[in-house]
N, C-alpha and C positions, 0 to 999 in steps of 0.2 A: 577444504575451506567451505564454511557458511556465507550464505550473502542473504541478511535479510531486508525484506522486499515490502514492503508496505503497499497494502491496495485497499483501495477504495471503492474500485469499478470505473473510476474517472478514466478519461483517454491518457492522462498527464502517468496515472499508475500502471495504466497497461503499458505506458512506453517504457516504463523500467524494466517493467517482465522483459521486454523486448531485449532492453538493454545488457541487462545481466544472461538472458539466453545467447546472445554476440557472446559476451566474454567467454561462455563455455564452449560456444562452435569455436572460437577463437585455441584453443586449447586450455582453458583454467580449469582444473580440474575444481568443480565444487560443485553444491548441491545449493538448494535453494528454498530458504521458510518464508512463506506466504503469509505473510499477518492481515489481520483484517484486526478492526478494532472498533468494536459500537460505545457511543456515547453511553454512559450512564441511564436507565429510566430515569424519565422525567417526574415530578410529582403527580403530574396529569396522570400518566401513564398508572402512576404506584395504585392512586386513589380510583382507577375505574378498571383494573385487571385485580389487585387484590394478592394477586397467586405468584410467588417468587419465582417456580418452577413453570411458568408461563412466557414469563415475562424471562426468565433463561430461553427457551424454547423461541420464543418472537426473534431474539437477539441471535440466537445463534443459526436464526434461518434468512435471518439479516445480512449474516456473517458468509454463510457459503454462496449466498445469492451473489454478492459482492466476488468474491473469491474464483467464481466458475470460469469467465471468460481466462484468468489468467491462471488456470488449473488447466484447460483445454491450451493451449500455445504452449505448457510445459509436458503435457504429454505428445505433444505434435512433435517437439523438440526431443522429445526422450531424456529430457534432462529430469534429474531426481531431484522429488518436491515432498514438502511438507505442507499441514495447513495448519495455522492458530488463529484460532478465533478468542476474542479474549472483548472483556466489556470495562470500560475505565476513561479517564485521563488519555488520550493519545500517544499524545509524547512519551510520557511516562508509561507507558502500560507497555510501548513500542523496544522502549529503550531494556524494561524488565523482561521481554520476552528474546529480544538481542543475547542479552544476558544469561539466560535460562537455555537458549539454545547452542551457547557457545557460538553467536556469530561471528564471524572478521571483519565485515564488511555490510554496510547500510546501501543500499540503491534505490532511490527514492524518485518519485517526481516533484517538480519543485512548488506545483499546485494540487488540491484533490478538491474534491465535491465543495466541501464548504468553505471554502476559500471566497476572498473575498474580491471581487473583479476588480482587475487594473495594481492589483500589488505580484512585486517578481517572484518572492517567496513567499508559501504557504506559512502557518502560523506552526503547525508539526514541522515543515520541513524547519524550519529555519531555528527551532527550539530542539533537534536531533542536530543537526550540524554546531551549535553552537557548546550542546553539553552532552555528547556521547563524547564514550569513551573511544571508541574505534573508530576509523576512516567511514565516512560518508560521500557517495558519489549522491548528487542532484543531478538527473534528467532533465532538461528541459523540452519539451511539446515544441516540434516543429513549424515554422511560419506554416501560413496557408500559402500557395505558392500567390507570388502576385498575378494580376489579370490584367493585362492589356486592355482600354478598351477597343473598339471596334472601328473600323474608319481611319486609321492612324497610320 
């Protein structure tokens, strides 16, 4: 089995990593593709770099940047990883590498980076869950525990 894993670098993404590493300690035998996925360049971008081959390079140092911390907790795990770094559409670039990789299984977190504060689901999560083809687990980011105050 594949389970791909979507990261962003966000806490919401590394808690999938998490998540999906349980399921393997748990006994599921499978392995695990690390997607990272950079927006598009921007015009800005196009009109003051110039260089296609730059502006790849920017992106895909964007891409492992993102990628590391949950690259380090799957070799902690010894669980077997891939990485895709890929630049597009999210959802869709998410869903075509699913695809391309033969995954079974989406495990996401239900927010990432650019999300928007105070909604439950991200704008990718909620656009995979809705039109992937295959099972999609949504993590969601643990409360903070509550705090007493003091005196009480």
């Amino acid at each position: 089995m594949k389970i791909l894993v979507p990261v962003d670098g966000s806490s919401a993404s590394l808690d999938a990593v998490q998540h999906a590493l349980q399921l393997i300690r748990e006994g599921l035998q499978a392995s695990l593709v690390l997607a990272n996925v950079q927006e598009p360049a921007s015009l800005w971008e196009l009109l003051r770099v110039h260089d296609a081959e730059q502006i790849e390079a920017i992106c895909r140092s964007a891409g492992e940047h993102s990628l590391q911390e949950a690259a380090a907790l799957c070799q902690a795990a010894g669980a077997e990883f891939v990485q895709e770094i890929a630049q597009g559409e999210p959802a869709a670039t998410l869903h075509d590498i699913a695809e391309e990789q033969g995954c079974d299984l989406v495990v996401m977190g239900a927010r990432g980076k650019g999300e928007t504060p105070g909604t439950r689901l991200g704008s990718v999560a909620h656009a995979l869950l809705h039109d992937a083809a295959l099972p999609v687990t949504i993590v969601r980011h643990p409360p903070a525990p509550e705090v007493e105050p003091e005196g009480e």
